[in-house]
N, CA, C and O of each residue as an XYZ file, in Angstrom:
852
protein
N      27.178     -6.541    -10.787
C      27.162     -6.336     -9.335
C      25.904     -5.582     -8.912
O      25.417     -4.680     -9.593
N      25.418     -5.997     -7.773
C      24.257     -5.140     -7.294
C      24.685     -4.360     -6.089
O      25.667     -4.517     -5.364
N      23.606     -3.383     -6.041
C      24.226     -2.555     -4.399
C      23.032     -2.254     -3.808
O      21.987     -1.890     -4.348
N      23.307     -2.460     -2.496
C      22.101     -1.729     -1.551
C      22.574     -0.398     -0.914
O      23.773     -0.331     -0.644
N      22.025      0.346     -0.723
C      22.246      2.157     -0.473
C      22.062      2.183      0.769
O      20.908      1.761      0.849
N      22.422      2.400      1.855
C      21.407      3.101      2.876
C      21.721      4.447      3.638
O      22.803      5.035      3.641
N      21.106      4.642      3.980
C      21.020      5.983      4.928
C      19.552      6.530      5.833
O      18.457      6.085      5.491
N      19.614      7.053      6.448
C      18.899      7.085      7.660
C      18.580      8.862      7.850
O      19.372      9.772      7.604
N      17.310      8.961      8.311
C      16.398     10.586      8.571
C      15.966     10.189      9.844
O      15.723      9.054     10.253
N      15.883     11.550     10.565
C      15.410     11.868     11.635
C      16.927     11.507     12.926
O      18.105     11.323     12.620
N      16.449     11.510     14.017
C      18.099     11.226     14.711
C      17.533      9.757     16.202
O      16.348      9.594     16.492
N      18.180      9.295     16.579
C      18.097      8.547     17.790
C      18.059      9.535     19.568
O      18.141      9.267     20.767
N      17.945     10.311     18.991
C      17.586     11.175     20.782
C      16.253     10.709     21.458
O      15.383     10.345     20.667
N      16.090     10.683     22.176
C      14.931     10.304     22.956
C      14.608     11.522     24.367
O      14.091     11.207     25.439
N      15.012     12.724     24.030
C      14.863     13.524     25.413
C      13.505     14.362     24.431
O      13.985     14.952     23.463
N      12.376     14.455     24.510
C      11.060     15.015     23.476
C      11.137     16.694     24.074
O      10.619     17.573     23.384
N      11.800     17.038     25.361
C      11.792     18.199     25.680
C      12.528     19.010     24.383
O      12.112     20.132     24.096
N      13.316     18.577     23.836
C      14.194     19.310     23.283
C      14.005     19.437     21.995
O      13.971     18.355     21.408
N      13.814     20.745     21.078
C      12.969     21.095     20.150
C      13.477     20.227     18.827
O      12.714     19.951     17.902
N      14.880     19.836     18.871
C      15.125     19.665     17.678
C      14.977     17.939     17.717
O      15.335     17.384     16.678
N      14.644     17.343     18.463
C      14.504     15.581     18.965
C      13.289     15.320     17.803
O      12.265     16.000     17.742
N      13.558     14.397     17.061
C      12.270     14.194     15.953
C      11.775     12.647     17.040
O      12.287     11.912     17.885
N      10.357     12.842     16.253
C       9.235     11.491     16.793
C       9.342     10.353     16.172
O       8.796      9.323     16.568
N      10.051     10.439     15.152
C      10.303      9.318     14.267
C      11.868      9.577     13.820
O      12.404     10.683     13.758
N      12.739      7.767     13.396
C      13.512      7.305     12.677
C      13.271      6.787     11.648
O      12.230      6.160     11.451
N      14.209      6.953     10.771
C      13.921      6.283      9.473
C      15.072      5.910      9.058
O      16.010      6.707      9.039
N      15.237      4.235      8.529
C      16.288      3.774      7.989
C      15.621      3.266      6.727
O      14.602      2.578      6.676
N      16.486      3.794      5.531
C      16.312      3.516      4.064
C      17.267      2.426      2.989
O      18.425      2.799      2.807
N      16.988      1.582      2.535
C      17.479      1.005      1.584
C      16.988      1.233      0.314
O      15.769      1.157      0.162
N      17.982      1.604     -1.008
C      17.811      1.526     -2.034
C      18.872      0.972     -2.611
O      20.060      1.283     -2.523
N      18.094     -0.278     -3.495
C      18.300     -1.418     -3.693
C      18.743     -1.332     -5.262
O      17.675     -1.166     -5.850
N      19.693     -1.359     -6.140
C      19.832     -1.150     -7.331
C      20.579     -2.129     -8.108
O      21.731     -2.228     -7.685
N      20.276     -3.026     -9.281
C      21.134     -3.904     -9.814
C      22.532     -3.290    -10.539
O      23.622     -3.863    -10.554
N      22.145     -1.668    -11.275
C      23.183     -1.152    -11.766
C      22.721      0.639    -11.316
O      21.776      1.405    -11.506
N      24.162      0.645    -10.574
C      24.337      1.974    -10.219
C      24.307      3.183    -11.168
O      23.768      4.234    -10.823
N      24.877      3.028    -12.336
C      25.106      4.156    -12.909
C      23.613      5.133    -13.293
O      23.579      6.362    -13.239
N      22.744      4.464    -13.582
C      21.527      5.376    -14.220
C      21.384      6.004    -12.590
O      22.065      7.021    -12.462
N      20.912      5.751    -11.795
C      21.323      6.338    -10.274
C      22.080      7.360    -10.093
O      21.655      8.491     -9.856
N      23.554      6.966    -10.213
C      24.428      8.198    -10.253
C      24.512      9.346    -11.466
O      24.961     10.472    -11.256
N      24.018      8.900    -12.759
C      23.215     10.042    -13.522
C      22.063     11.230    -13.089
O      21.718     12.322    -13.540
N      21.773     10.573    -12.225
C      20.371     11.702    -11.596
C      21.232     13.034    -10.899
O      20.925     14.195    -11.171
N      22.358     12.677     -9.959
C      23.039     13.391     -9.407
C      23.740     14.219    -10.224
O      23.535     15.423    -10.075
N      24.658     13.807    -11.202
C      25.068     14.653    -12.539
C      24.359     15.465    -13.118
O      24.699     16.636    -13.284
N      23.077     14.888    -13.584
C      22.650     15.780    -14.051
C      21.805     17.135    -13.225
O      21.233     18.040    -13.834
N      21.888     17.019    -11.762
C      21.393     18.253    -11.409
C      22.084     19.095    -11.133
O      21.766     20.259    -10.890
N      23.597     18.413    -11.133
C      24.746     19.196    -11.024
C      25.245     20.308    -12.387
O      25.994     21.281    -12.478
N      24.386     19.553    -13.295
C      24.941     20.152    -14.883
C      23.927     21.483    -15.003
O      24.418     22.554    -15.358
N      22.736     21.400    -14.748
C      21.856     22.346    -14.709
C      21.868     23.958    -13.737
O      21.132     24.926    -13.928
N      23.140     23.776    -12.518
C      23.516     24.393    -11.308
C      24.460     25.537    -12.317
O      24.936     25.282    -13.423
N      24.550     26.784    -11.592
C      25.314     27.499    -12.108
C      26.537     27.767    -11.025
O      26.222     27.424     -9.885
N      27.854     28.307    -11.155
C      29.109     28.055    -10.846
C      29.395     28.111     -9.362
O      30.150     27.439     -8.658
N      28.282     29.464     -8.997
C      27.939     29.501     -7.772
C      27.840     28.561     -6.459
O      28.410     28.410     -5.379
N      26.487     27.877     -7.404
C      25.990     27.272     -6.990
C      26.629     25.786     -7.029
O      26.045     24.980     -6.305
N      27.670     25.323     -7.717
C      28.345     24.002     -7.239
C      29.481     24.269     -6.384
O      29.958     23.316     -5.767
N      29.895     25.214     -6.276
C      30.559     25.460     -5.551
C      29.885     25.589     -4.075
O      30.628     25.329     -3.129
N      28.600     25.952     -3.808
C      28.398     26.376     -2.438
C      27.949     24.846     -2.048
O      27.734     24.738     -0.841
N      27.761     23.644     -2.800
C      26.917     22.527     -2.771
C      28.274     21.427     -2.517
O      27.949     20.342     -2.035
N      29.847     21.647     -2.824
C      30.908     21.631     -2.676
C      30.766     19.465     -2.718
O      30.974     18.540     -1.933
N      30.312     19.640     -4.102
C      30.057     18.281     -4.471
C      28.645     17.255     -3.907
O      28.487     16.126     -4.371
N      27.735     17.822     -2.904
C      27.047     16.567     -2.739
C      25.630     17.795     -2.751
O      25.829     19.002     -2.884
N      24.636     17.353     -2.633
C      23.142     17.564     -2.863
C      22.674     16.788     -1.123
O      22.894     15.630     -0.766
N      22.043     17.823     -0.383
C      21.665     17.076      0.818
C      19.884     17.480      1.311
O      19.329     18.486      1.752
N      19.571     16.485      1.050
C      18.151     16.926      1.623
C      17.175     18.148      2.125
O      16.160     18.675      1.670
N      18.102     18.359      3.452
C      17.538     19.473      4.221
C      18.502     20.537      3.275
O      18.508     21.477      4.071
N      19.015     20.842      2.548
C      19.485     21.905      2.395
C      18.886     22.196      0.890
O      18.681     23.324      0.440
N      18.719     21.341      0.415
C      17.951     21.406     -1.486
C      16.883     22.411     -1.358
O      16.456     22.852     -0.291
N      16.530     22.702     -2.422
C      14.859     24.090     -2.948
C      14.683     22.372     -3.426
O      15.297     21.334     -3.671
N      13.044     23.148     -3.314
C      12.216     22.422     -3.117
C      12.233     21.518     -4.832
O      11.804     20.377     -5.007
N      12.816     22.375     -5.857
C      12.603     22.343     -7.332
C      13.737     21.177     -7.102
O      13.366     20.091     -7.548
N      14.867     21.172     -6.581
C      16.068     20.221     -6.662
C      15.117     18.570     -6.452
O      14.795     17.816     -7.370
N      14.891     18.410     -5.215
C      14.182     17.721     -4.599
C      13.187     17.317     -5.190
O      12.875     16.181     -4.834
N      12.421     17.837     -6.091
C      11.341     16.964     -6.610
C      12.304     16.592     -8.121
O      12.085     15.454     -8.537
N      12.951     17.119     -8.654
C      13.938     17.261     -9.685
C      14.761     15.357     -9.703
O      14.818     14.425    -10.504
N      15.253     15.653     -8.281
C      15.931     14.209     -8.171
C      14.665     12.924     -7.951
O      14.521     11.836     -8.507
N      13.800     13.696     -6.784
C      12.692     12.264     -6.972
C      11.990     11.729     -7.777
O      11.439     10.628     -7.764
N      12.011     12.649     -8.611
C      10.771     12.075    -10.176
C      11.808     11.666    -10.928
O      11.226     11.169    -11.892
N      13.632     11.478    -11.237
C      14.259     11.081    -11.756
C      14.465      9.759    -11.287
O      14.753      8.858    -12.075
N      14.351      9.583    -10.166
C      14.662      8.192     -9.519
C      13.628      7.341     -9.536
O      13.793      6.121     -9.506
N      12.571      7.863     -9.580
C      10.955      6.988     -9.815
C      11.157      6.512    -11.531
O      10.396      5.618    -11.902
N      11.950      6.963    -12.366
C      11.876      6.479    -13.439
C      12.988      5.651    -13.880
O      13.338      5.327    -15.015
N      13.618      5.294    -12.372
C      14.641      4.118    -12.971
C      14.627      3.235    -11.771
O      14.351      3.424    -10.586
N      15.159      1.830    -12.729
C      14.895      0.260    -11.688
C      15.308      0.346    -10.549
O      16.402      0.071    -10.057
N      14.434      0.720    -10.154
C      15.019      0.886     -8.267
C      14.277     -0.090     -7.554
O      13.302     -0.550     -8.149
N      14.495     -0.469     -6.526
C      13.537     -0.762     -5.345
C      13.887     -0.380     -3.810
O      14.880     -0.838     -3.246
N      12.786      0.685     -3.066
C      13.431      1.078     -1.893
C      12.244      0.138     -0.509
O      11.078     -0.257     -0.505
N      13.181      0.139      0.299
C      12.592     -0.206      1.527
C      12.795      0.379      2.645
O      13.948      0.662      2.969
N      11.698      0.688      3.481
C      12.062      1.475      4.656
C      11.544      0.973      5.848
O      10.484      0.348      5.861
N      12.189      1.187      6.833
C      11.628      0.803      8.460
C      11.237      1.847      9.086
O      12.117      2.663      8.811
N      10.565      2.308      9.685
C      10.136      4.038     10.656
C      10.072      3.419     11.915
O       9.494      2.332     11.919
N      10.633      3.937     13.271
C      10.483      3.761     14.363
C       9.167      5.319     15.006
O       9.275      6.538     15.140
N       8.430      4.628     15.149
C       7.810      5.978     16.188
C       8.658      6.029     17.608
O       8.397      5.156     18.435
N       9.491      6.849     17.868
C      10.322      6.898     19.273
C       9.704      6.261     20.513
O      10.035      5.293     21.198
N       8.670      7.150     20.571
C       7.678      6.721     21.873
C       7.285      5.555     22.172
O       6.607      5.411     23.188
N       7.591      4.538     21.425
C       7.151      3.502     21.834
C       8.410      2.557     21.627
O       8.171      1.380     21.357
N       9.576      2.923     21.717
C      10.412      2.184     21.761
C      10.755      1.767     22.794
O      10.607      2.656     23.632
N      11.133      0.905     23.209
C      11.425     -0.414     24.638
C      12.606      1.055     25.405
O      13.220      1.982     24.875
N      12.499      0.737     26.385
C      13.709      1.881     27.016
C      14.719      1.477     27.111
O      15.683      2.225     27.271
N      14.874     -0.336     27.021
C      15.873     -0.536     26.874
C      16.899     -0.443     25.312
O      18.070     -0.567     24.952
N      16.113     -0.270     24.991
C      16.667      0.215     23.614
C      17.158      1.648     23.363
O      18.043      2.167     22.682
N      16.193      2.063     24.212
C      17.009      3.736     24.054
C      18.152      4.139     24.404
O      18.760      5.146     24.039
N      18.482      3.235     25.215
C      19.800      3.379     26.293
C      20.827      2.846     25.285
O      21.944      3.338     25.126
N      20.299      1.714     24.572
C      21.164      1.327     23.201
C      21.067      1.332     21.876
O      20.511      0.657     21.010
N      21.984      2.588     21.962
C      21.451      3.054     20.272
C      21.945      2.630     19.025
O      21.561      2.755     17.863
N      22.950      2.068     19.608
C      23.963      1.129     18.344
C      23.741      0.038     18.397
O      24.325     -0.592     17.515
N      22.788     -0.885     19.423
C      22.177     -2.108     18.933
C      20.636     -1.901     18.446
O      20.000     -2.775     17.857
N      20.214     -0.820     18.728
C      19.080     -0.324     18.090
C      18.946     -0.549     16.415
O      18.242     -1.187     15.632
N      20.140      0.442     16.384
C      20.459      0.366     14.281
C      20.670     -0.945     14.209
O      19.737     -1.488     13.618
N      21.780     -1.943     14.675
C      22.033     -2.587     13.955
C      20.798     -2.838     13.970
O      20.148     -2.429     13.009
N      20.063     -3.615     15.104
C      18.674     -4.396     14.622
C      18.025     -3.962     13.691
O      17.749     -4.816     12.849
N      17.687     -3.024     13.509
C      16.665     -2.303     12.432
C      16.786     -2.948     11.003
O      16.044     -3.563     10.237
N      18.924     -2.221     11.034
C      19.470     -2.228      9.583
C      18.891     -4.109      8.944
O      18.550     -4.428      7.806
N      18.984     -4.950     10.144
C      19.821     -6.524     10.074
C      17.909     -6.883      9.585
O      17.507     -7.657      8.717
N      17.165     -6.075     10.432
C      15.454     -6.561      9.804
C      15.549     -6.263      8.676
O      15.737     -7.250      7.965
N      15.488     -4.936      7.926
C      15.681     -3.990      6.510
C      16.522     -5.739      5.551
O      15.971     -6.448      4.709
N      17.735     -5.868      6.067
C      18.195     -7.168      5.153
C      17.106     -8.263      4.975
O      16.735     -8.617      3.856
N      16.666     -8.724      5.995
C      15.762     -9.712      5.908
C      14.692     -9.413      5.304
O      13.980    -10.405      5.462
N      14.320     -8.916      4.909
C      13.258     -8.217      4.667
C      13.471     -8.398      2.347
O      12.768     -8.839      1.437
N      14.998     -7.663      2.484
C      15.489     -7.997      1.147
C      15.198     -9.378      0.982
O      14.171     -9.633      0.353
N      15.743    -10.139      1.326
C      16.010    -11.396      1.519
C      14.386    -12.612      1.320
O      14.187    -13.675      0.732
N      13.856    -12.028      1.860
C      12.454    -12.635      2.078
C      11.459    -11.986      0.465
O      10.777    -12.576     -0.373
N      11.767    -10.849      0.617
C      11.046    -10.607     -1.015
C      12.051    -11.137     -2.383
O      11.606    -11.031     -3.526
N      13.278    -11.644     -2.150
C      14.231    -12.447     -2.718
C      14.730    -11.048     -3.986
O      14.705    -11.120     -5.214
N      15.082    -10.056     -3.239
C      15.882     -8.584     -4.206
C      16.880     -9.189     -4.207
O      17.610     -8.628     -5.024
N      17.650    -10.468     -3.547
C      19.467     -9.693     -3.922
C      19.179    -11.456     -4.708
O      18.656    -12.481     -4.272
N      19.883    -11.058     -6.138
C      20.680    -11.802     -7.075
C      21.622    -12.902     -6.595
O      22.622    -12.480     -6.014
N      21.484    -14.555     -6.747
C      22.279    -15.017     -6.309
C      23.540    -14.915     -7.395
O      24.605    -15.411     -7.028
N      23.484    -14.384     -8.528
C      24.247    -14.763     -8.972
C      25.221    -13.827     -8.771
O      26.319    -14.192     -9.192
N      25.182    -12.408     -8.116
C      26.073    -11.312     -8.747
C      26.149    -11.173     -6.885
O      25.393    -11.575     -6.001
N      27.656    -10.284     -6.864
C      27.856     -9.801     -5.853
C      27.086     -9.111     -5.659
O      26.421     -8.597     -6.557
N      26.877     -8.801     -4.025
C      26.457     -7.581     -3.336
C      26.900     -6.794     -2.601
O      27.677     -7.112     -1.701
N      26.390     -5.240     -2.882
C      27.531     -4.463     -1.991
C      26.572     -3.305     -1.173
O      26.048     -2.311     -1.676
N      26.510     -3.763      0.274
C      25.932     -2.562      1.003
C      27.027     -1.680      1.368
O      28.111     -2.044      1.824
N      26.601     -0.326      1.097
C      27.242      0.685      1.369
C      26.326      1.789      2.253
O      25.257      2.300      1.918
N      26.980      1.958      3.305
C      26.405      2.975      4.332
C      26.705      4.165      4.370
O      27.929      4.132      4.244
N      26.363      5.370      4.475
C      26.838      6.554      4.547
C      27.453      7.088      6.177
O      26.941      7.044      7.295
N      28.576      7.513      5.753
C      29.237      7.628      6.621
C      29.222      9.478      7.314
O      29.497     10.405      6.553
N      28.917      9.688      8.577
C      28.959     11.363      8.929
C      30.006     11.495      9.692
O      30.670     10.517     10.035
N      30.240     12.512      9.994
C      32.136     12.694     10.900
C      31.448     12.119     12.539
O      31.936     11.600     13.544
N      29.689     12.677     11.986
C      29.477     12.755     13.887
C      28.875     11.508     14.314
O      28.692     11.243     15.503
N      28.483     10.532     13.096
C      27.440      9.511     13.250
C      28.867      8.484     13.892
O      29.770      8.205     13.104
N      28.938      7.916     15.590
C      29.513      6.944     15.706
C      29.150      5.493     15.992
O      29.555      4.612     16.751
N      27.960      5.660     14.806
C      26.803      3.920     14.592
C      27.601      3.259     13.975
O      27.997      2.202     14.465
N      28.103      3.735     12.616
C      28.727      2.862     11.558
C      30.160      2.923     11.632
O      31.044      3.658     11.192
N      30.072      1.830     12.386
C      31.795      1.219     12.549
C      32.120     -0.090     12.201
O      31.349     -0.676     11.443
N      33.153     -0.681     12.627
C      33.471     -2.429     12.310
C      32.440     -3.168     12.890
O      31.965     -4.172     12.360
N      31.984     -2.592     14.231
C      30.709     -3.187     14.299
C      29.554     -3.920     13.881
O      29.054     -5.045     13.880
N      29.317     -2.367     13.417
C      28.220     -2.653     12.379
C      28.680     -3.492     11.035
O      27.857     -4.185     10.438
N      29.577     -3.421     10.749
C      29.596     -4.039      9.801
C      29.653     -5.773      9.666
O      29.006     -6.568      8.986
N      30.819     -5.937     10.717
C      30.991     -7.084     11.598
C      29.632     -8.293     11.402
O      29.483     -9.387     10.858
N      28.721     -7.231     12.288
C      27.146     -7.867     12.868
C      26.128     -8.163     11.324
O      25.426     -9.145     11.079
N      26.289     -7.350     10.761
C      25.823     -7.225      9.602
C      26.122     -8.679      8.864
O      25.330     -9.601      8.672
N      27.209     -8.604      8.592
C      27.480     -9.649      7.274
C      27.554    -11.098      8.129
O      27.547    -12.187      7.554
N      27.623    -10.951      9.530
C      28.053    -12.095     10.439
C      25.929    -12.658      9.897
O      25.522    -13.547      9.148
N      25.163    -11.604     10.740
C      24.118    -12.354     10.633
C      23.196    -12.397      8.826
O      22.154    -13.021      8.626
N      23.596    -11.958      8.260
C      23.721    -12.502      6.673
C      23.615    -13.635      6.111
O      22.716    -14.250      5.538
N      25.105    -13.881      6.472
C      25.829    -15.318      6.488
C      25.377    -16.451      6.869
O      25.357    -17.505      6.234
N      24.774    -16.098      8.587
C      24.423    -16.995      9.225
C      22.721    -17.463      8.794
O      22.263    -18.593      8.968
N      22.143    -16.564      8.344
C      20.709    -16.795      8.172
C      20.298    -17.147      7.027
O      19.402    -17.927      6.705
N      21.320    -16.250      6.153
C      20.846    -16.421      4.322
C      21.759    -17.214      3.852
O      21.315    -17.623      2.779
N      23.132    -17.818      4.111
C      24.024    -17.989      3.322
C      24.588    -17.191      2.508
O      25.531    -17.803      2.007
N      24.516    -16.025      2.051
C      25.168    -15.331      1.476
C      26.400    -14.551      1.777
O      26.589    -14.344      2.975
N      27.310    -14.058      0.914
C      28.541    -13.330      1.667
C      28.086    -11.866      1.155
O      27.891    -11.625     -0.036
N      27.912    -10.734      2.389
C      27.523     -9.664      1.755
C      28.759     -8.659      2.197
O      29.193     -8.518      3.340
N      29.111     -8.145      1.266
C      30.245     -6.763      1.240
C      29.791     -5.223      2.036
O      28.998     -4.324      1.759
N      30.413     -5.389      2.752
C      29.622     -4.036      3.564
C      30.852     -3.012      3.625
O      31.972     -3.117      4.125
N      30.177     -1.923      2.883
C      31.619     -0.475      2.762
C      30.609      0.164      3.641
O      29.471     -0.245      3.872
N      31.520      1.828      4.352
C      30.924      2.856      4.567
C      31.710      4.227      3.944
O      32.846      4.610      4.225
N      31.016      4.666      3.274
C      31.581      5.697      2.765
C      30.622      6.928      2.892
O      29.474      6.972      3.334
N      31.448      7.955      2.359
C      30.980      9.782      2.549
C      30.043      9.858      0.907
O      30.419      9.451     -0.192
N      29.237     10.277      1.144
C      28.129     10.776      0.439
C      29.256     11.429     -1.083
O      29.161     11.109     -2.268
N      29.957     12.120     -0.613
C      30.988     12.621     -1.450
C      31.974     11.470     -2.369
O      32.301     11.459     -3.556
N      32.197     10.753     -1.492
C      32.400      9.449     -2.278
C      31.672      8.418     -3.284
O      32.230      7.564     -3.973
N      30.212      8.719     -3.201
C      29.546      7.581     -3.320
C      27.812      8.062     -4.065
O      26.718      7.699     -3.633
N      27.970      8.575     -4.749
C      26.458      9.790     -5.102
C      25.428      8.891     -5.162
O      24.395      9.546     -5.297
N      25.219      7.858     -5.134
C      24.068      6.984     -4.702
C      23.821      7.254     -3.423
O      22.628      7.261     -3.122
N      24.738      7.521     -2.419
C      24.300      8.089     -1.265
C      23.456      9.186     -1.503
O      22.432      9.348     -0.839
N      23.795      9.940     -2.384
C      22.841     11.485     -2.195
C      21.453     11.157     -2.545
O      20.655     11.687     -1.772
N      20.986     10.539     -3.352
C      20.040      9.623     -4.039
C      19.307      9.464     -2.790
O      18.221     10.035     -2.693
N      19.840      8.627     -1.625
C      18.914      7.089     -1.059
C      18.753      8.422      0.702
O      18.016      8.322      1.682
N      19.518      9.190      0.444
C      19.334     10.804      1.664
C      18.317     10.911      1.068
O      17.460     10.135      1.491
N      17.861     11.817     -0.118
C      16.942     12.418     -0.612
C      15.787     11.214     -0.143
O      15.010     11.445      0.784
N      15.772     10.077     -0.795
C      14.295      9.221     -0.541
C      14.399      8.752      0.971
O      13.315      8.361      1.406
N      15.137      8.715      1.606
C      15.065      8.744      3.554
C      14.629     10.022      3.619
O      13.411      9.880      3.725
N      14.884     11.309      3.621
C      13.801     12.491      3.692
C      12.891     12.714      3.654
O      12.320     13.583      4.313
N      12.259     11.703      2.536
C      10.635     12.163      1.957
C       9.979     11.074      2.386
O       8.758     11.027      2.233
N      10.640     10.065      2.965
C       9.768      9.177      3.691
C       9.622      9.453      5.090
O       8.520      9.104      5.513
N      10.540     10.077      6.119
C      10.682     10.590      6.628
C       9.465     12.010      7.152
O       8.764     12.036      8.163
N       9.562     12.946      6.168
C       8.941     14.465      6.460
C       7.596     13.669      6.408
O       6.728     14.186      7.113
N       7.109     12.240      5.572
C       5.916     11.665      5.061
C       5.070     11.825      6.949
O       4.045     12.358      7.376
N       6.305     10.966      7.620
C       5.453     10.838      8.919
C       5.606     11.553     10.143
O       4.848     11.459     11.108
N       6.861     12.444     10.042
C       7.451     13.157     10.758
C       6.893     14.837     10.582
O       7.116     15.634     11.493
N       6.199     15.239      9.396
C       5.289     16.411      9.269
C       3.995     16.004      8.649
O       3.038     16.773      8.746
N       3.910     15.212      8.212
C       2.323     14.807      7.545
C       2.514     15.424      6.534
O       1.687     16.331      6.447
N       3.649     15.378      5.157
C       3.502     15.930      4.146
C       3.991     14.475      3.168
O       4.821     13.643      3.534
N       3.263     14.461      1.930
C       3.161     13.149      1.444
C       4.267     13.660      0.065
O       5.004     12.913     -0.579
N       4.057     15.386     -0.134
C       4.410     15.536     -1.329
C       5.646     15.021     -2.254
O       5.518     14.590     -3.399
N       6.789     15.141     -1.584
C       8.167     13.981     -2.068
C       7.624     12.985     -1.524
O       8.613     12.356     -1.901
N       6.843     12.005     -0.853
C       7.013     10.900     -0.767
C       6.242     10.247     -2.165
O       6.698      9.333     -2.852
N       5.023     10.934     -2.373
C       4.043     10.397     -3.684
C       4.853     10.502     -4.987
O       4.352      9.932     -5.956
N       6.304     11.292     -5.213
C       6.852     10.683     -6.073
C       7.847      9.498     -6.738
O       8.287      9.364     -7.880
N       8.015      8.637     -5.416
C       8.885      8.064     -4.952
C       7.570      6.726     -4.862
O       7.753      5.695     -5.510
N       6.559      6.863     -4.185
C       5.630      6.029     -3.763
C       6.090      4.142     -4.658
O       6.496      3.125     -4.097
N       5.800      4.374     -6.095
C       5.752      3.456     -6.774
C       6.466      2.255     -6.949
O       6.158      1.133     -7.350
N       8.288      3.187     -6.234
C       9.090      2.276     -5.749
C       9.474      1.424     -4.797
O      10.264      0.481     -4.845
N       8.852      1.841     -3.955
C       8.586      1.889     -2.513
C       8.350     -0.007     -2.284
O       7.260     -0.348     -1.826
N       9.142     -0.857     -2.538
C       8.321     -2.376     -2.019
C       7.821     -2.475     -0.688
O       6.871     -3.249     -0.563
N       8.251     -1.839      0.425
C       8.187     -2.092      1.793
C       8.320     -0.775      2.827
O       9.387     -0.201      3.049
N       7.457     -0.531      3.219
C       7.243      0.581      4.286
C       7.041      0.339      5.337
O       5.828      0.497      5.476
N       7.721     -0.149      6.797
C       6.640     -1.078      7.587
C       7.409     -0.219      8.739
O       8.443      0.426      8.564
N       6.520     -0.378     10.220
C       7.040     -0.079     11.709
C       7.786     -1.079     12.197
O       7.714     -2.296     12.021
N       9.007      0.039     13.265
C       9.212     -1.455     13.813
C       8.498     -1.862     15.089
O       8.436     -3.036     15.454
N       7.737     -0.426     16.031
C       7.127     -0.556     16.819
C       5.650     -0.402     16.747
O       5.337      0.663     17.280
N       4.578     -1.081     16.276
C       3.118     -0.342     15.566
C       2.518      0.155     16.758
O       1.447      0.759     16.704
């Protein structure tokens, strides 16, 4: 079985007055034929943590909250296994306004390009199932039947393929914590001008593209 990962940095606000509104989105796919060496990366930074410290982390590893040592810890582990990630970046400012007003046809579009995109560099296996799995937040109300709905509807319709679409909690699913961490560092890449997690990650990287240039 293969799986695609995704998860998403930065947020959909569009008011720039307001300090915490980022200039950029980022939606991430990581693309994996076998999960487990993946979900090893997460174990093992968990094994290295002292009692304290898994306890205050209360099962998942999250981006903005990692030292900096965690974070390069997981990205140079993931650069050394068969991955392939792809990402879309929206610069806000130049997004259509009518889009701003719609933020849940916003994602889907993005997510439904990000597929095509698989699809066109020919990542997903005809022979083996596929399973996108989305990360799910209490507050994020993007990923619903909706999305999922739209997803596998235009899949189907374009690729022929039948694609499995779960959403689950990061806590559920430690490939989520994985594909957070590389949405971060692609992310801070254009959102602070710091390359440093992204250049370890770089190699995997098949596709980096705008959706608005």
């Amino acid at each position: 079985m293969a799986y695609i990962f995704l998860d998403e940095s930065g947020d959909l606000g569009f008011d720039f007055t307001k300090k915490k509104t980022s200039h950029y989105f980022v939606i991430t796919f990581l693309f994996v034929d076998n999960k487990r060496p993946v979900e090893k990366i997460v174990k093992k930074i968990f094994a290295g943590l002292t009692r304290k410290q898994i306890k205050a982390h209360d099962g998942i590893l999250h981006s903005y909250k990692e030292s900096p040592r965690t974070r390069q810890k997981l990205l140079s582990g993931l650069a050394g296994k068969d991955v392939s990630i792809l990402a879309i970046y929206l610069n806000k400012k130049k997004v259509y306004t009518k889009l701003q007003d719609e933020k849940q046809v916003l994602y889907n579009y993005v997510t439904n390009i990000l597929l095509d995109r698989i699809m066109t560099r020919r990542l997903l296996p005809l022979n083996k199932k596929v399973t996108l799995i989305a990360s799910r937040y209490e507050t994020n109300k993007l990923l619903n039947e909706n999305f999922k709905d739209y997803l596998s509807g235009q899949i189907l319709q374009n690729h022929k393929i039948k694609l499995e679409i779960e959403i689950k909690t990061p806590h559920q699913e430690k490939c989520l914590q994985v594909v957070d961490m590389a949405s971060w560092a692609i992310f801070r890449k254009w959102e602070h001008q710091d390359e440093s997690y992204y250049n370890l990650i770089k190699s995997k990287i098949v596709e980096e593209s705008p959706l608005f240039p």
